[in-house]
C-alpha positions in Angstrom: 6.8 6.6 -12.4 3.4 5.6 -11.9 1.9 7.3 -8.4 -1.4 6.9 -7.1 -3.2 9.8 -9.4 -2.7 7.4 -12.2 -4.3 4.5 -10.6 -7.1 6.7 -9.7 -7.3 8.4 -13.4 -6.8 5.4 -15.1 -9.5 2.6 -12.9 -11.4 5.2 -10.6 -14.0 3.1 -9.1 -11.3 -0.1 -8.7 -9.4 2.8 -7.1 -12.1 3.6 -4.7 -12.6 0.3 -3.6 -8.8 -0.3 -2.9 -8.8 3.0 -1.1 -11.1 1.9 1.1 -10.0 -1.9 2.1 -6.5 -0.1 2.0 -8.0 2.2 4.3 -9.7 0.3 6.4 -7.1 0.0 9.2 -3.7 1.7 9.6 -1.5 -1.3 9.6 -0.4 -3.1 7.2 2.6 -5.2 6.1 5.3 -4.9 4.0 8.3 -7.1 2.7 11.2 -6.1 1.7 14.8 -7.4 0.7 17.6 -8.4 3.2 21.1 -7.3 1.8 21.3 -11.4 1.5 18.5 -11.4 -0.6 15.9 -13.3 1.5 12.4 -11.0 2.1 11.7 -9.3 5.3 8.4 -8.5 6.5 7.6 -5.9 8.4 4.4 -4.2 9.6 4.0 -0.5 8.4 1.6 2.0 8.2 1.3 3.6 4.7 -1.0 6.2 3.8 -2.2 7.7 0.5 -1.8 11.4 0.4 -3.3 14.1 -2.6 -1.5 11.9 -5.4 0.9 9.3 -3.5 1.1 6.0 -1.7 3.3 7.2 1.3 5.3 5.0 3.6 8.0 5.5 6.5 10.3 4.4 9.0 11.8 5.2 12.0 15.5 6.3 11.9 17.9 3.0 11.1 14.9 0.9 11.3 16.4 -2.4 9.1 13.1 -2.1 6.1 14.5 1.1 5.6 17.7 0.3 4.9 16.4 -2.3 3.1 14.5 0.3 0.8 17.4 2.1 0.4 19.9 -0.8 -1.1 17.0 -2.3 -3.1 13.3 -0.3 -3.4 11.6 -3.1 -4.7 8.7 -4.0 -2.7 5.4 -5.0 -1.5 2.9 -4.0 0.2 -0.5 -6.2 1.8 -3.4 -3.9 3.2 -5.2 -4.8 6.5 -6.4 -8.4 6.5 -9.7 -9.2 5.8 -10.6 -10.9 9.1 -13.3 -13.8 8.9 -14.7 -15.5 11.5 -14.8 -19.4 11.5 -17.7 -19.8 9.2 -15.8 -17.3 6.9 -18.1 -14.7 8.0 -16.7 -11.1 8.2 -16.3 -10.5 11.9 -17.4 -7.2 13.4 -13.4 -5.9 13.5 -13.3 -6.6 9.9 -15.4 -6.4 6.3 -15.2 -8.8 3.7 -16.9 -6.2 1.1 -14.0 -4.0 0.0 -11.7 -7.0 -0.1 -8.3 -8.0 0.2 -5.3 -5.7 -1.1 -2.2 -5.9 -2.1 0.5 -3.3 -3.9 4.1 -3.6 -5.7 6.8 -1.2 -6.7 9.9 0.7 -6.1 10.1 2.6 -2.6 11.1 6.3 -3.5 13.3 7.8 -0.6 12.3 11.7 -0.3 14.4 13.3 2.2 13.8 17.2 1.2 11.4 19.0 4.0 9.5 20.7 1.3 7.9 17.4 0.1 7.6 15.8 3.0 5.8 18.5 5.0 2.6 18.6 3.0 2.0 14.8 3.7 2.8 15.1 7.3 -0.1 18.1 7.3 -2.2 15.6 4.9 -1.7 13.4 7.8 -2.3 16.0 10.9 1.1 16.6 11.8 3.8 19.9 11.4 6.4 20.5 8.6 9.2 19.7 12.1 7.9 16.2 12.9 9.6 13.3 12.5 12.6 14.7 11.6 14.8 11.8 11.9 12.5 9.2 10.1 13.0 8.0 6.6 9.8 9.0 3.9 9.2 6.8 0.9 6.7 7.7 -2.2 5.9 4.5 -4.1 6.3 4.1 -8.0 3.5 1.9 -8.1 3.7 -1.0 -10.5 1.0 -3.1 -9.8 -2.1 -3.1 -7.6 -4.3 -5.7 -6.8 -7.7 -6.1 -5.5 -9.1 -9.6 -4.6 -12.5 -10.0 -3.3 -15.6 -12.3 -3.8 -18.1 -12.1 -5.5 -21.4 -14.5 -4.7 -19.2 -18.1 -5.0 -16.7 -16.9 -7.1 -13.4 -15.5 -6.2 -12.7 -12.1 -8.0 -8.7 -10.7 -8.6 -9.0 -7.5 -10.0 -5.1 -6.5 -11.8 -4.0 -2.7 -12.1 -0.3 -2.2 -13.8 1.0 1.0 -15.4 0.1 1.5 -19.2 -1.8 -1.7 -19.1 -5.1 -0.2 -17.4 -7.4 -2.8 -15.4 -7.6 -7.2 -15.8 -10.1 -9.5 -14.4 -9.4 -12.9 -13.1 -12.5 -14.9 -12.1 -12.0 -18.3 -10.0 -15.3 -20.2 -9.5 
């Protein structure tokens, strides 16, 4: 299972720079699979705590049980937001770039785990206690941003270390 210490040991400035556009606002979206197959897209916030990408849900909530019959999924960070000369607007900056993360949802449901990312996040070991806490087993990561007229995708997956893709 890869979690984010090994992004971070394996690429750590390309893990920097997708902690900070992942960062860069607290929603994001997520898609998921229906029961009939079809994805499901959902907004989410997801945080990365000591060694983990950490998502939730509230209790019931359908991308949860959509986690729980199938974990695959995938995850897009904040969106870059341009303005209509493609210039980064004042909510939004196009230097850290555009993210986006796959993998398997992890469902952790004992208190012990959980509590030390609710305090990561501010919060007591008691809160929450309905919701539904995933870990991710991260299996790819991806980092698209621009560098002067070319378009840069930079490609993290487990055991395979960092790619570049350049598109002029």
């Amino acid at each position: 299972m890869a979690d984010w210490r090994e992004v971070t040991e394996s690429a750590p400035e390309f893990a920097d720079r997708v902690r900070e556009s992942f960062e860069s606002h607290k929603h994001k979206t997520i898609a998921t699979l229906r029961k009939d197959g079809s994805p499901r897209v959902s907004g989410i916030e997801a945080y990365i705590v000591d060694d983990d990408l950490w998502f939730g849900s509230m209790p019931g909530a359908l991308k949860a049980r959509d986690l729980r019959r199938d974990p695959r999924f995938a995850l897009h960070g904040p969106p870059v937001l341009l303005g209509a000369d493609d210039s980064a607007t004042p909510a939004g900056d196009t230097k850290a770039g555009d993210t986006k993360l796959s993998g398997y949802a992890v469902e952790v449901t004992d208190r012990d785990r959980i509590a030390p990312m609710l305090a990561g996040r501010g919060f007591g070991p008691d809160d929450f206690r309905d919701s539904h806490f995933f870990r991710a087993d991260i299996r790819e990561v991806v980092l698209t941003h621009i560098e002067g007229s070319a378009m840069v995708i930079d490609l993290w997956r487990p055991g395979q270390g960092l790619h570049r893709l350049k598109r002029a």
